[in-house]
C-alpha positions in Angstrom: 3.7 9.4 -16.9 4.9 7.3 -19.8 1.9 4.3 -19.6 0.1 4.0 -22.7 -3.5 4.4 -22.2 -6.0 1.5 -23.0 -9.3 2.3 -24.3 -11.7 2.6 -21.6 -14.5 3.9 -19.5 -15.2 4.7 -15.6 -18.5 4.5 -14.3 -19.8 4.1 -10.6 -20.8 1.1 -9.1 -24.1 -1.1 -9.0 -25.3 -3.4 -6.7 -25.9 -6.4 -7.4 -24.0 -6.2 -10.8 -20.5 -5.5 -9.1 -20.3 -6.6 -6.0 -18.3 -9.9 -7.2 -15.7 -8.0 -8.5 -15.4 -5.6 -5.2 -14.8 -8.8 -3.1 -12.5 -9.8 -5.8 -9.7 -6.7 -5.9 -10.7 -5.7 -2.1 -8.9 -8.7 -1.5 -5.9 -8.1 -4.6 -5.4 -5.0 -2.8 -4.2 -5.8 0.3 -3.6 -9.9 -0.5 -2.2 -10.3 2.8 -3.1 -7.8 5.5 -7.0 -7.9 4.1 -7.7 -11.8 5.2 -5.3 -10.9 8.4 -7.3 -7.9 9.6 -10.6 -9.9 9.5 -9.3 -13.2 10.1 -10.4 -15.0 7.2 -13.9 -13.2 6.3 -12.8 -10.8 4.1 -14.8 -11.6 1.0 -18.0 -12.2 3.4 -17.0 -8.3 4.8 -16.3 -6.7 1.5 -19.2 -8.0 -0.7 -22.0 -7.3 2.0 -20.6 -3.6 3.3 -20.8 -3.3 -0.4 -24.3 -3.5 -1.0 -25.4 -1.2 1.6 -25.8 2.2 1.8 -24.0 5.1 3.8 -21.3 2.8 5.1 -17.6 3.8 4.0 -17.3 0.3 2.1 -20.2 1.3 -0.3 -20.9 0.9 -3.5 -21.6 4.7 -3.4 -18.2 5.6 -2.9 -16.5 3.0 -5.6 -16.1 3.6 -8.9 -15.2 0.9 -11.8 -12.8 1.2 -14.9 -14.3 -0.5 -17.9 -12.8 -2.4 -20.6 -14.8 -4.0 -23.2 -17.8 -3.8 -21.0 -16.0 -5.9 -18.3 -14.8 -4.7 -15.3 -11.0 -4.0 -15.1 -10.2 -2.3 -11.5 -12.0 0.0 -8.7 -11.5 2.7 -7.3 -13.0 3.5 -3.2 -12.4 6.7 -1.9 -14.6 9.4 0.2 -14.6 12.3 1.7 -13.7 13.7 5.4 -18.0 14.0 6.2 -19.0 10.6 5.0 -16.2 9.2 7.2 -17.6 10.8 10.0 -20.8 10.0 9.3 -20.7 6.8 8.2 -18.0 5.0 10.8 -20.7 4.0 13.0 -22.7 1.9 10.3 -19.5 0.4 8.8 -18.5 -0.5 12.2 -21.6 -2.8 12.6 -21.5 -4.4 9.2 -18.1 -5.5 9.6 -19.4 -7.1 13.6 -22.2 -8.3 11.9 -20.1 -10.1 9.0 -17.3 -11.5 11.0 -19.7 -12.8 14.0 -17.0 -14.7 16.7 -14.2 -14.1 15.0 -14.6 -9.9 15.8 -13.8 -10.6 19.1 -10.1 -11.9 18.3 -9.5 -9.0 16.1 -10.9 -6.6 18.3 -7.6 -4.5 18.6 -6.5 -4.8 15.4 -9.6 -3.2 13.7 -8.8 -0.5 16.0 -5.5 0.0 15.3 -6.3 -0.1 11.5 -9.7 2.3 12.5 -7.2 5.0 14.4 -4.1 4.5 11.6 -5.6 4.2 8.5 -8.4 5.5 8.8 -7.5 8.7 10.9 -8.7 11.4 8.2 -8.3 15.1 9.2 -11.0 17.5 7.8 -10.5 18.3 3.9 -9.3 15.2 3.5 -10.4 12.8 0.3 -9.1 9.6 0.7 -8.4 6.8 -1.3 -9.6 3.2 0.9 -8.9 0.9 -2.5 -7.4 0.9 -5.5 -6.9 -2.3 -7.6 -7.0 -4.1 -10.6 -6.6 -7.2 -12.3 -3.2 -8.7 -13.3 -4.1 -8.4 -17.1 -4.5 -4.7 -16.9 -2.1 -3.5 -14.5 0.4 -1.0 -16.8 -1.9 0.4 -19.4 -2.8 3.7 -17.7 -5.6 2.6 -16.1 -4.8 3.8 -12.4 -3.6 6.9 -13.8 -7.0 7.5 -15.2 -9.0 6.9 -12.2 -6.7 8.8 -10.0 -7.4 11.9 -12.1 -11.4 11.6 -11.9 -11.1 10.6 -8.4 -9.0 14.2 -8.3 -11.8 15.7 -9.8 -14.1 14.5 -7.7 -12.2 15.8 -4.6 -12.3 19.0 -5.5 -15.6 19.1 -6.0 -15.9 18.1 -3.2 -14.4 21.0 -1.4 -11.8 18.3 -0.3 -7.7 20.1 -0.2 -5.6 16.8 -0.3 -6.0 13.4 -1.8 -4.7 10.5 0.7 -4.2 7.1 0.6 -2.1 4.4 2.8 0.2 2.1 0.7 2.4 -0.6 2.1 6.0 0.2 2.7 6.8 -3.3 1.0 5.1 -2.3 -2.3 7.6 0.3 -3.6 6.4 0.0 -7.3 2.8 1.5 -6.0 4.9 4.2 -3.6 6.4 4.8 -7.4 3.5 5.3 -9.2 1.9 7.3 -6.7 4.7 9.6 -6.2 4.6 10.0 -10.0 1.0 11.0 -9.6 2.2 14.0 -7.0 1.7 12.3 -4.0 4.7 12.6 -1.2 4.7 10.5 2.4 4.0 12.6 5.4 4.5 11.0 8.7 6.9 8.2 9.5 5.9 4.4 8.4 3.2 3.2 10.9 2.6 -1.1 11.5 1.4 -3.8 13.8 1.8 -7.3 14.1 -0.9 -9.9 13.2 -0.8 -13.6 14.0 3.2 -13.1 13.9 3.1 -11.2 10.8 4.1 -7.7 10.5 2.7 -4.8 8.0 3.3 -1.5 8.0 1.7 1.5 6.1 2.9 4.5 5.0 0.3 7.6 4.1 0.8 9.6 0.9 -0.8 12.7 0.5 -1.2 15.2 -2.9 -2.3 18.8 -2.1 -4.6 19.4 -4.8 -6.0 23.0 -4.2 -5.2 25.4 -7.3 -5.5 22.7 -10.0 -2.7 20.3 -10.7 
């Protein structure tokens, strides 16, 4: 990896503090599919699952990159037993956030619970990873990949996974570059006419790097 590496730090999240900025690049990382999937309540669903506890969307599983004190990108990722745990809870917030609209996007939440979120034991996956346009390219991602990594293994987590967009082939790039491989064929659905589709990428990370 060739990206030149910007001064910063990563800490983990706060509530009240960052819950702006979760809205914020929830949304930048899935500009599209994110208000499609919840029908126009995204920032409502993101900043509120944020601030509570023991719900996949938490603030306890993000973690922010810092540059001169500010806020640059986050990172949300979790292990195989909070998902299991934690699905229930996170499944009410979202009802409990998007009201009437839930109804209408009944199926697709459960496409996107049963796709994306399918997780298989020893898995650490990745939910969110984004930043803002000004620091994109300076070895940020890179960064909090490796402590997310780290992380993992402590965890007693064997892979790292994420889902990436087939259309964004300059992410699929710079994960591959981080060791991560696709497994599975492409996987989509069609909302309100418009089609995504997801790929998963998975890095085996037992035995170091």
């Amino acid at each position: 990896m060739s990206e030149k590496m910007t001064e910063h730090s990563i800490v983990p999240a706060r509530v009240p503090e960052d819950t702006e900025d979760f809205a914020r690049l929830f949304v930048i990382a899935a500009p599209e599919f994110a208000p499609a999937l919840f029908a126009g309540t995204q920032d409502k669903v993101a900043a509120n699952c944020f601030r509570y506890r023991r719900n996949i969307t938490s603030f306890e599983h993000a973690h922010f990159v810092k540059v001169n004190s500010g806020n640059a990108g986050v990172i949300l990722a979790y292990d195989w037993i909070a998902n299991k745990k934690e699905q229930v809870k996170t499944t009410l917030l979202i009802a409990r956030y998007m009201k009437v609209k839930l109804i209408k996007q009944m199926r697709h939440l459960q496409w996107a619970g049963e796709v994306l979120g399918k997780m298989d034991d020893g898995t650490f996956y990745i939910a969110c990873l984004a930043f803002y346009p000004e620091f994109r390219n300076e070895g940020l991602g890179t960064s909090l990949l490796l402590h997310t990594e780290e992380a993992a293994r402590k965890a007693g987590a064997v892979k790292l996974e994420l889902d990436a967009e087939t259309y964004n082939e300059d992410a699929i790039r710079f994960y591959q570059r981080f060791g991560m491989n696709a497994v599975g064929e492409p996987r989509g659905t069609v909302i309100d006419g418009k089609e995504f589709e997801f790929i998963r990428l998975s890095k085996d990370i037992r035995g170091g790097n």
